[in-house]
C-alpha positions in Angstrom: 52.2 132.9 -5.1 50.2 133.5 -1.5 49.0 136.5 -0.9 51.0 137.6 2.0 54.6 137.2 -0.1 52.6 139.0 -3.0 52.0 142.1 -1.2 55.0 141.8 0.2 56.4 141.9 -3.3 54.6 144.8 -4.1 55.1 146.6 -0.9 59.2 146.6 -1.8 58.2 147.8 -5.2 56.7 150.8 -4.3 59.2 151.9 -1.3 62.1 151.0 -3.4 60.9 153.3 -6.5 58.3 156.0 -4.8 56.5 156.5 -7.4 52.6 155.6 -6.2 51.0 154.5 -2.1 50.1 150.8 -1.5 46.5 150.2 -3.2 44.2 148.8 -0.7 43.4 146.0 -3.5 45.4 144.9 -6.3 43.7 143.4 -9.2 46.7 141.6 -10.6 49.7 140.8 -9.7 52.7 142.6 -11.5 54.2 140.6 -15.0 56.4 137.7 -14.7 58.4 139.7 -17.7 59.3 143.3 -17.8 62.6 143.8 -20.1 64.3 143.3 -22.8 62.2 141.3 -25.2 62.3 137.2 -25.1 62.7 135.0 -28.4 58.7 134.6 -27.5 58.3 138.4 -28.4 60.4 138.7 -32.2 59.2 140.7 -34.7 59.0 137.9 -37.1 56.8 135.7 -33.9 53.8 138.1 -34.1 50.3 137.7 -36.2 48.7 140.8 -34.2 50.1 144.3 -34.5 48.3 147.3 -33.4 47.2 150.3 -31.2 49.9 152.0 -31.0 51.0 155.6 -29.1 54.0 157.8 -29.1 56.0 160.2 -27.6 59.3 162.2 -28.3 62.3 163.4 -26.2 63.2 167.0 -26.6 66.3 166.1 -28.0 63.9 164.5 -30.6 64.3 160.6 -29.8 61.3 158.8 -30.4 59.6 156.5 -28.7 56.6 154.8 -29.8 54.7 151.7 -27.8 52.0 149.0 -29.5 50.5 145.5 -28.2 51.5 142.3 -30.0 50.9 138.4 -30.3 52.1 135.5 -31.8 47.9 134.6 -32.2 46.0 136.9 -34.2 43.8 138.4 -32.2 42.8 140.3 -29.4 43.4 137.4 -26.7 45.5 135.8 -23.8 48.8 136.5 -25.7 48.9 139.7 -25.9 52.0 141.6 -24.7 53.2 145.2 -25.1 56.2 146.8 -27.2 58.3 149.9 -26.1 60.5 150.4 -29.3 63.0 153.9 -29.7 64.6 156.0 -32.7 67.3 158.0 -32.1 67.4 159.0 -36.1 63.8 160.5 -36.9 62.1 157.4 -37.0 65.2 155.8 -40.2 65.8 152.9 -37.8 63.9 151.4 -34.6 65.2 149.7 -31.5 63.2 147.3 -29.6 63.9 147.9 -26.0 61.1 146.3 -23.3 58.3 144.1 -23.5 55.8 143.6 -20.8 54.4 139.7 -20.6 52.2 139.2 -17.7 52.4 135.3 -17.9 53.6 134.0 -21.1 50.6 131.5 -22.4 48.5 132.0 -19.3 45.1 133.5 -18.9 46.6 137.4 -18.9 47.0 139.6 -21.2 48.7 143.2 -21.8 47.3 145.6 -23.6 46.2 149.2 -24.5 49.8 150.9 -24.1 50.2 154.7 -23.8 53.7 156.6 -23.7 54.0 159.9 -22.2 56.1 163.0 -22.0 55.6 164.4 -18.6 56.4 167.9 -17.2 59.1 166.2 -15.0 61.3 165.0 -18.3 60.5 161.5 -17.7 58.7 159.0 -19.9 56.0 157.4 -18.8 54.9 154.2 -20.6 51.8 152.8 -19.1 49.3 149.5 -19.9 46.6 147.6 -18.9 46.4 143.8 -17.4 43.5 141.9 -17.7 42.7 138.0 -17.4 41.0 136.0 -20.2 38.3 135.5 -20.9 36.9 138.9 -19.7 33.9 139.5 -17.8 34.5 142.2 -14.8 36.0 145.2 -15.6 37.7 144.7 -12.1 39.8 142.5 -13.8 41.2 145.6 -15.5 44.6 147.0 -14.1 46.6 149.8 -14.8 50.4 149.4 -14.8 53.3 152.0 -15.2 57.3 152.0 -15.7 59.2 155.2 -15.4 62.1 156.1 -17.9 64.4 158.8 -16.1 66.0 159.4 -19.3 64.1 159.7 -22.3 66.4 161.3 -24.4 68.9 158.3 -24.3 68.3 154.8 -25.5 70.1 153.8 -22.3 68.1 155.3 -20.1 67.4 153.8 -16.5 63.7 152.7 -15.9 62.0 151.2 -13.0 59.7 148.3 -12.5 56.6 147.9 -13.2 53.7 149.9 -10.5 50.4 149.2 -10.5 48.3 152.9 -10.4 44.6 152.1 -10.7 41.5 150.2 -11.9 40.8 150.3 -15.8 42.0 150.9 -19.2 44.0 153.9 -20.4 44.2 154.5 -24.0 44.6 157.8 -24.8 47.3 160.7 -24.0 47.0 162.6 -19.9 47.3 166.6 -20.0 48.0 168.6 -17.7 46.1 171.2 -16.2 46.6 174.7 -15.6 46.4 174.0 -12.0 49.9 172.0 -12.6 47.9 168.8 -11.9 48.4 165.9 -14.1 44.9 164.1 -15.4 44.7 160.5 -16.9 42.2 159.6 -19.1 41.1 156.0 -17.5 37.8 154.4 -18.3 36.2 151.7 -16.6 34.1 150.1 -19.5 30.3 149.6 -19.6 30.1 150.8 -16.2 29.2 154.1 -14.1 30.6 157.2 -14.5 33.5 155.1 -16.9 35.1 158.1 -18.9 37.1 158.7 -15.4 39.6 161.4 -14.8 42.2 160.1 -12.6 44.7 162.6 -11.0 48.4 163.4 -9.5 48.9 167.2 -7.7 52.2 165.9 -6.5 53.8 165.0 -10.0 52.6 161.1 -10.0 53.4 160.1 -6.4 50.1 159.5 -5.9 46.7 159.0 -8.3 43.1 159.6 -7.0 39.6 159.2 -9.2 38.5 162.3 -9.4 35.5 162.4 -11.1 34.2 160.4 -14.4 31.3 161.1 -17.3 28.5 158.8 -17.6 27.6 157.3 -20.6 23.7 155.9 -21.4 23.5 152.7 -21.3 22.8 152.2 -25.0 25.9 153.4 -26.6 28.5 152.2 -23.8 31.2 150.7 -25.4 34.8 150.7 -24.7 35.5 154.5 -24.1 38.7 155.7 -25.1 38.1 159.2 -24.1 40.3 162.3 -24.1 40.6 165.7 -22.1 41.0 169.2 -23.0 41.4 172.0 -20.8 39.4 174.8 -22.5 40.6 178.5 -22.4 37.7 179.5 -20.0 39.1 177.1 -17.8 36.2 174.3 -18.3 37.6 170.5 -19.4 35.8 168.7 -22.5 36.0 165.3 -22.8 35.2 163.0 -26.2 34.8 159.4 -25.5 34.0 156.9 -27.9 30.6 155.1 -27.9 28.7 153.0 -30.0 27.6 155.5 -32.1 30.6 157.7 -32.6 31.9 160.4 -30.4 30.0 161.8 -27.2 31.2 165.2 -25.3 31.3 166.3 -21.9 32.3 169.2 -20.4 33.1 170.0 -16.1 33.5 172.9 -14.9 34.8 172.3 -11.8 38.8 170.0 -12.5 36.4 167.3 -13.6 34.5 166.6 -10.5 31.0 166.8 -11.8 29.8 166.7 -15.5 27.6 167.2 -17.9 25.5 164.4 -19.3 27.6 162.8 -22.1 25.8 164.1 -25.8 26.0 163.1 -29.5 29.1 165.4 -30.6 28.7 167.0 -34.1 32.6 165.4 -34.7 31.4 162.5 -36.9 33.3 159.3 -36.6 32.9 155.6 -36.3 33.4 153.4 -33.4 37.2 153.8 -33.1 39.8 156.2 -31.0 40.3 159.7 -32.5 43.5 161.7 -31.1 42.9 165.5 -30.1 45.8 167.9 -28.4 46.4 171.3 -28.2 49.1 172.7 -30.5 51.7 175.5 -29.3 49.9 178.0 -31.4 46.7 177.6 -29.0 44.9 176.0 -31.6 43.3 172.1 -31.5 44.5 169.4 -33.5 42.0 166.5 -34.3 42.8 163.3 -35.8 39.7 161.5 -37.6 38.3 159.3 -39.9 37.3 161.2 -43.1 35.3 164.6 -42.8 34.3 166.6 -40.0 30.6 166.2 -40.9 30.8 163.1 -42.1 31.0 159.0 -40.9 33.2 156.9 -43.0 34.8 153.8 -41.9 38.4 152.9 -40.4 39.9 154.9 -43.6 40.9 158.5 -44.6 43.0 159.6 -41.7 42.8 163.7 -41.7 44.2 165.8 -39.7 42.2 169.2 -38.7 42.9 172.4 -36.9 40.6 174.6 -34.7 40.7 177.9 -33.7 38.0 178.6 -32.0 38.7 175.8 -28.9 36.7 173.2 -31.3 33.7 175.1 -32.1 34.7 174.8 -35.9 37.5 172.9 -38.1 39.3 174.0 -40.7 42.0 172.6 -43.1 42.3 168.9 -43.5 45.5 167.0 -44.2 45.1 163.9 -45.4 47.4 161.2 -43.4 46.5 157.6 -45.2 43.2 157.0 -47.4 43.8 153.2 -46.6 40.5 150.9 -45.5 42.3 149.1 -42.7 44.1 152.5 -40.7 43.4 153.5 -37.0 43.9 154.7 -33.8 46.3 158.0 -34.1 48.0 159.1 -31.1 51.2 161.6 -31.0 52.9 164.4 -29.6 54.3 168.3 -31.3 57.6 169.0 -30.6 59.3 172.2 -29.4 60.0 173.5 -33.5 56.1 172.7 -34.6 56.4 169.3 -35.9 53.4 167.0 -35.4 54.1 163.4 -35.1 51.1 160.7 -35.2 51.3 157.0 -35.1 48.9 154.7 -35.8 48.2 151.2 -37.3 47.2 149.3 -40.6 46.1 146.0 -41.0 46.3 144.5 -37.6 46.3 140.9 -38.7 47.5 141.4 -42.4 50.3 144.2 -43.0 50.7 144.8 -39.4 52.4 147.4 -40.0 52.5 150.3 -37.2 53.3 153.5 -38.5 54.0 157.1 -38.1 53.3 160.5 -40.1 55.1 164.3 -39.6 53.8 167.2 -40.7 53.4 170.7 -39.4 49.8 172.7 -38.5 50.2 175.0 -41.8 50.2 172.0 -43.4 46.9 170.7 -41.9 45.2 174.3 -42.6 46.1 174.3 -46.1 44.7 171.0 -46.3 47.9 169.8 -48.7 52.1 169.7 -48.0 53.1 173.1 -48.0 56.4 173.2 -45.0 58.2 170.5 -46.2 57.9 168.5 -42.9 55.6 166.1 -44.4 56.5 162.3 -43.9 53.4 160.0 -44.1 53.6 156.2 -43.9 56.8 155.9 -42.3 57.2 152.5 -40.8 58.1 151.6 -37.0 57.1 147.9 -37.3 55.7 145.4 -39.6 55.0 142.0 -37.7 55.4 138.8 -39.4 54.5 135.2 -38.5 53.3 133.2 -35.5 50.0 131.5 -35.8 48.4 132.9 -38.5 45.1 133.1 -39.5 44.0 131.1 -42.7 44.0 133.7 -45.7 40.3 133.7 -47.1 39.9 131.8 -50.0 38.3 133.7 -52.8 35.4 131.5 -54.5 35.0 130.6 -58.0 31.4 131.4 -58.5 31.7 127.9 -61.2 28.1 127.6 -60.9 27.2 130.9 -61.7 25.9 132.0 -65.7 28.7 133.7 -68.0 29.0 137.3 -67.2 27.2 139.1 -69.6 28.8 142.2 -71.0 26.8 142.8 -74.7 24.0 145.0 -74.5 24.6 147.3 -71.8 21.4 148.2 -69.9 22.1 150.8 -67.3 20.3 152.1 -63.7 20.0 155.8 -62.8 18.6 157.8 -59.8 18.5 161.5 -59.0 21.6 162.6 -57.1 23.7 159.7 -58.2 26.8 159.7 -60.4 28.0 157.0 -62.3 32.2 156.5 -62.0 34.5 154.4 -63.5 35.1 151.1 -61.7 38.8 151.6 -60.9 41.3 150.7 -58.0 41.2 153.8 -55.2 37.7 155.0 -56.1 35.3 155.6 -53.3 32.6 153.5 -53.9 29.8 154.8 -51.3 27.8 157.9 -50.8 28.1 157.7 -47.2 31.2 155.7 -47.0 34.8 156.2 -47.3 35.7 152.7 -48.1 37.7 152.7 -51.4 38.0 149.9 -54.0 40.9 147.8 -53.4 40.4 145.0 -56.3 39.5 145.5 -60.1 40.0 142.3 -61.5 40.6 142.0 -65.2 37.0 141.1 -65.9 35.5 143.8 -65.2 37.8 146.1 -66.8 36.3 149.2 -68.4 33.2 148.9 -66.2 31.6 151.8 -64.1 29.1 151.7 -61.2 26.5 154.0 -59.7 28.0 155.6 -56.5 24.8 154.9 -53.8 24.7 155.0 -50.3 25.7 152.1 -48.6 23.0 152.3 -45.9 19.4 152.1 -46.4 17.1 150.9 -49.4 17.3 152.3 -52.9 15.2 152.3 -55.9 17.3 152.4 -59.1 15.0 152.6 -62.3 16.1 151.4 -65.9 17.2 154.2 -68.1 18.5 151.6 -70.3 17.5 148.6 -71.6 19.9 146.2 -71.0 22.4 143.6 -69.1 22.9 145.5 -65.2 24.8 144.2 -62.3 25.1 144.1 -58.8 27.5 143.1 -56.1 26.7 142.1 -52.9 28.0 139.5 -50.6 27.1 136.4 -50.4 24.8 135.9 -47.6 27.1 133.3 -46.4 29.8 135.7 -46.4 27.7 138.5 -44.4 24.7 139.7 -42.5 23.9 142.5 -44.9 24.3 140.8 -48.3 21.3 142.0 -51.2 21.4 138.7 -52.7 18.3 137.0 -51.7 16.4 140.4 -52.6 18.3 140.2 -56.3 17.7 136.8 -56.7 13.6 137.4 -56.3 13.6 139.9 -58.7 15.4 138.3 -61.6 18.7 138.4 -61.0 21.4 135.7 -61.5 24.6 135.0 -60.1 27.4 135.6 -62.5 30.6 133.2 -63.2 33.1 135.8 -62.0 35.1 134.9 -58.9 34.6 136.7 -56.1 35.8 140.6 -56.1 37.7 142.1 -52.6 35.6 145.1 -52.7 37.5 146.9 -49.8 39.6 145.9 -46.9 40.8 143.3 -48.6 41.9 140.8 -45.8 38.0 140.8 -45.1 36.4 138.0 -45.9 32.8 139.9 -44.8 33.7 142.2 -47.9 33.7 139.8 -50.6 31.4 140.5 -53.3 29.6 138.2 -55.6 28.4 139.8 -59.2 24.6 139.0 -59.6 23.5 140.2 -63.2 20.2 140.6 -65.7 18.7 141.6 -68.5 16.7 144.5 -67.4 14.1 146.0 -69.4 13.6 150.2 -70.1 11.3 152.0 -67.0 11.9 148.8 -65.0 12.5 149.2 -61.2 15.1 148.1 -58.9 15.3 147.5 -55.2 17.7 146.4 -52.6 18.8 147.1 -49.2 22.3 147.5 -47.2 24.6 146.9 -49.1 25.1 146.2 -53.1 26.5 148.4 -55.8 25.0 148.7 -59.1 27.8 148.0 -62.0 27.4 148.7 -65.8 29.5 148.0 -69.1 28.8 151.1 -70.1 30.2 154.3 -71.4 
């Protein structure tokens, strides 16, 4: 297509539909498919699921939007999904895709679905050609849905409304203005607040928060509009979560800082509730950073100073990305995903904010795990072969020797224990070996010291260096240890080849010390 009959093109779009000005530059140009999905785009076509967002109607349709592809991965095939309920989430309608170009270089990605203060539904994504290196490859894409309380609701084609990413839920201000969260990633000023004062006609950056250089990653952020009137934004980093805060409709802001909200790299969801109060949606603890696992849901009161409750939504390794919406009666709906390339199952959870402050199902409006999707097929990924461990020594399970420090507990080695100190991750595979076993519950992180309390046969798994960066082995090799004959345990996240553990075992004599690194876990057969 030449550029003059492209702008053309768009020029018609955006007269026939006034929804947003002729961009001076367009980084893409719109998708070759915008409807109903193709055969290309079937449910049982798709070895990537994830990243879901959601919205509802007020007459309590739902409508909930992910990214798919028949590859599993992150990659040129990616397309977006805009599926509906109109029966509290019993059954699910696919409705549109967006394809930007089939098998081509593009990709769509990173949807968002919206409630606005007009009534309509806004579903937006991001376009991007493969491979990436420019974030000004990145462009921002909407279609309108007039009707969002009726599966047959009229939409209008696709309009391109900026440069970047957008990820995570608008708000509007007090000021009536409507505020996207769009990021521009390892770049200047990228946790951007765009803005509409004339109900998305029109979009214009207003402002953005910089992050340092060292912890840019992809930013994800959110907004909240503070009862003084002052806007605090949490973006994702490297490290976890950094805040902001402008005082002036997010012109200028404060230098983005380490936030006291733990979490791992990965997109929270925050929103303020009809009571006044914040909702967060996190990985594990407040003060504490777990892995992609423990979805909780927490209130604040105090326009997030503090936290209270916590509502467990799914324990799961494997679970990510929340997003949702509270309807007019008080009822909190969050989607999310689990097990992108495995399950890929995208999901959704109600419940209502006494619920979250009593930290356990008390209003009888708690659903968790509710399915909207499960993708099956397409070009799937090999499924990790577990290895034998033949050439290891027979695992030793006479004379129990056992390892102790101060401050650590042993546990029994059981499916669903948390197996780290400062980790969430739970076991997901007790094989029949190693029944009746219990381990010492260290810290994943960092080098330990165990001493012998015991004389005895002790163990230790670790991954095989092979298998990943981290793996103990060489260091329990060195001082004594032997690999055992005991195939290969699926310590957590099981579709993780990285989290395969070998057993590496020995004979270990009272007042002896041991020492290893990130990561092993001391095992016993002991009572």
């Amino acid at each position: 297509m030449n550029r003059t009959v492209f702008l053309s093109r768009l020029l018609l779009t955006a007269t026939a539909y006034c929804l947003l000005p002729m961009p001076a530059v367009f980084a893409a140009p719109p998708p070759e498919h915008a409807g109903p999905p193709l055969p290309r785009h079937a449910v049982s076509n798709r070895a990537f699921t994830g990243i879901s967002s959601l919205a509802v109607a007020p007459n309590g349709r739902l409508w909930v939007t992910w990214y798919a592809g028949h590859t599993p991965g992150e990659d040129h095939n990616n397309y977006v999904v805009l599926a509906t309920s109109g029966d509290g989430g019993a059954t699910w309608k696919e409705l549109l895709t967006v394809d930007p170009d089939g098998e081509g270089p593009r990709r769509t990605f990173d949807p968002e679905v919206w409630l606005a203060p007009d009534g309509r539904l806004r579903w937006t994504w991001s376009d991007r050609t493969m491979p990436y290196n420019n974030v000004a490859s990145d462009a921002l894409w909407m279609i309108v849905l007039d009707d969002p309380a009726s599966e047959n609701t009229a939409w209008h084609r696709p309009v391109y409304v900026t440069q970047g990413v957008m990820m995570c839920k608008p708000i509007t201000l007090s000021s009536g203005e409507w505020a996207l969260p769009v990021c521009t990633w390892y770049s200047e000023n990228s946790s951007k607040m765009v803005v509409s004062a004339d109900g998305g006609k029109t979009w214009s950056v207003r402002g953005g928060a910089g992050m340092p250089q060292e912890d840019r990653l992809f930013d994800e952020h959110m907004f909240v509009e503070r009862k003084d009137g002052s806007i605090w934004c949490l973006t994702r980093t490297k490290s976890g979560i950094r805040e902001a805060v402008s005082t002036d409709r997010g012109t200028t802001w404060s230098p983005l800082e380490p936030s006291p909200i733990q979490h791992p790299s990965a997109r929270f969801f925050i929103t303020r509730l009809s009571s006044g109060n914040l909702l967060l949606v996190k990985h594990g603890p407040i003060e504490k950073k777990t892995g992609r696992s423990h979805l909780t849901a927490f209130v604040s009161k105090d326009d997030g100073r503090s936290w209270e409750g916590g509502l467990m939504l799914d324990e799961r390794g494997g679970v990510s990305y929340p997003d949702g919406q509270q309807t007019a009666d008080g009822t909190i709906f969050i989607t999310y995903d689990f097990d992108r390339t495995g399950a890929r199952h995208i999901l959704f959870a109600t419940f209502r904010e006494e619920d979250v402050l009593a930290g356990k199902p008390v209003s009888g409006a708690v659903r968790l795990r509710q399915l909207v999707s499960e993708g099956s097929g397409g070009a799937e990924r090999p499924k990790p072969q577990v290895n034998a461990n033949a050439d290891g020594a027979p695992l030793a399970t006479d004379s129990a020797g056992l390892l102790a420090a101060d401050g650590l507990d042993l546990a029994a080695f059981e499916a669903g224990v948390t197996l780290f100190t400062d980790r969430a991750y739970t076991l997901a595979d007790a094989p029949g070996a190693l029944k009746g076993a219990r381990f010492l519950r260290v810290p994943m992180n960092g080098a330990k010291t165990l001493r012998c309390t015991r004389a005895g046969w002790v163990a230790v798994l670790t991954p095989l260096p092979e298998r990943n960066p981290d793996s103990v082995a060489k260091a329990l090799l060195e001082q004594g240890f032997q690999k055992a004959r005991l195939p290969e345990v699926r310590l957590f996240d099981p579709s993780n080849p990285r989290n395969f553990c070998t057993l590496f075992q020995k004979r270990c004599a009272e007042g002896e010390s041991v020492t290893f690194g990130k990561w092993g876990l001391p095992l016993f057969f002991s009572k």
